[in-house]
C-alpha positions as CSV (number, residue, x, y, z in Angstrom):
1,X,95.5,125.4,118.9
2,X,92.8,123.8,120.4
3,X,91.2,124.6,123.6
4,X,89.4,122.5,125.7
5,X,85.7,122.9,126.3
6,X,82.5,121.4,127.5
7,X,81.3,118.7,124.9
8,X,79.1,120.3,123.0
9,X,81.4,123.4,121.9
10,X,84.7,123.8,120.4
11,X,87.2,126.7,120.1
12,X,90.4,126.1,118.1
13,X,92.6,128.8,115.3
14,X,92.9,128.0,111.9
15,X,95.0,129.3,109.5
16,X,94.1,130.5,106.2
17,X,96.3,129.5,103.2
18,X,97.5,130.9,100.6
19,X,94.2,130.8,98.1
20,X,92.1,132.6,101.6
21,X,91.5,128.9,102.5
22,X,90.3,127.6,105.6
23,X,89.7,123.9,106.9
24,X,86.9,123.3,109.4
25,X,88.6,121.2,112.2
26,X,87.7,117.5,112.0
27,X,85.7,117.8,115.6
28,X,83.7,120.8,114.0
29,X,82.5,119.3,111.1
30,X,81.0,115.8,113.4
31,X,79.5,118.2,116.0
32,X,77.1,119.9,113.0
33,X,77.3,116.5,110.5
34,X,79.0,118.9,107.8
35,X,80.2,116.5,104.8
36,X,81.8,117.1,101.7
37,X,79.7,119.0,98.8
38,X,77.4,120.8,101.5
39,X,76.4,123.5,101.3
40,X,77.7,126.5,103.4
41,X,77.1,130.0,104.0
42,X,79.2,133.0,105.3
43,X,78.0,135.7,106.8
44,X,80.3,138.9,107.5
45,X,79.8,142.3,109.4
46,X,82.9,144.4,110.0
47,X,82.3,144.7,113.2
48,X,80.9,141.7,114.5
49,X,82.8,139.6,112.8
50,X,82.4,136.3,110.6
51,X,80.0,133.1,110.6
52,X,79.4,130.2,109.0
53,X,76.2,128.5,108.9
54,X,74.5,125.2,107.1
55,X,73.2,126.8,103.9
56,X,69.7,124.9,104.5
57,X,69.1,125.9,108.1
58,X,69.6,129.7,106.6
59,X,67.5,129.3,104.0
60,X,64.6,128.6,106.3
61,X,65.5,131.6,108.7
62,X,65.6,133.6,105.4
63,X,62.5,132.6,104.5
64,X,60.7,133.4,107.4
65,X,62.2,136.9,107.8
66,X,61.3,137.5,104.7
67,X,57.8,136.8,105.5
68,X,57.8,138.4,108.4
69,X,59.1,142.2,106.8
70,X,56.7,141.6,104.3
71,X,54.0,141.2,106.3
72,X,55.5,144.3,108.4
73,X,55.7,146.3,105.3
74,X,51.9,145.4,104.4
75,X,50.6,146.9,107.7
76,X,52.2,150.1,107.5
77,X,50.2,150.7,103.6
């Protein structure tokens, strides 16, 4: 069921299939470029809820919080 929002956001259900299969809707996956063989990540917190995220784009975030609680970690020796 799709929604309808300003152009640069989407809401819409999906339904997950019998193998815990989703698809990303059509209008998603133009919005963030997303083609077939990327690589994506899914982040999950019980309470907050679920995410998906361009693998690449969360490598670099990864990468600099990792660098940053190291250099944390440093001061405090």
């Amino acid at each position: 069921m799709k929604m309808k929002m300003p152009k640069d956001k989407f809401l819409s259900t999906v339904r997950m299939g019998d193998k815990g299969q989703i698809v990303i809707p059509k209008e998603v996956r133009e919005m963030f470029e997303i083609e077939p063989g990327d690589n994506l990540m899914l982040l999950a917190d019980k309470e907050r809820g679920i995410a998906i995220v361009a693998f690449d784009g969360m490598m670099d975030f990864m990468n600099e919080a990792t660098r940053q609680a190291m250099g944390k970690k440093e001061k405090e020796q």
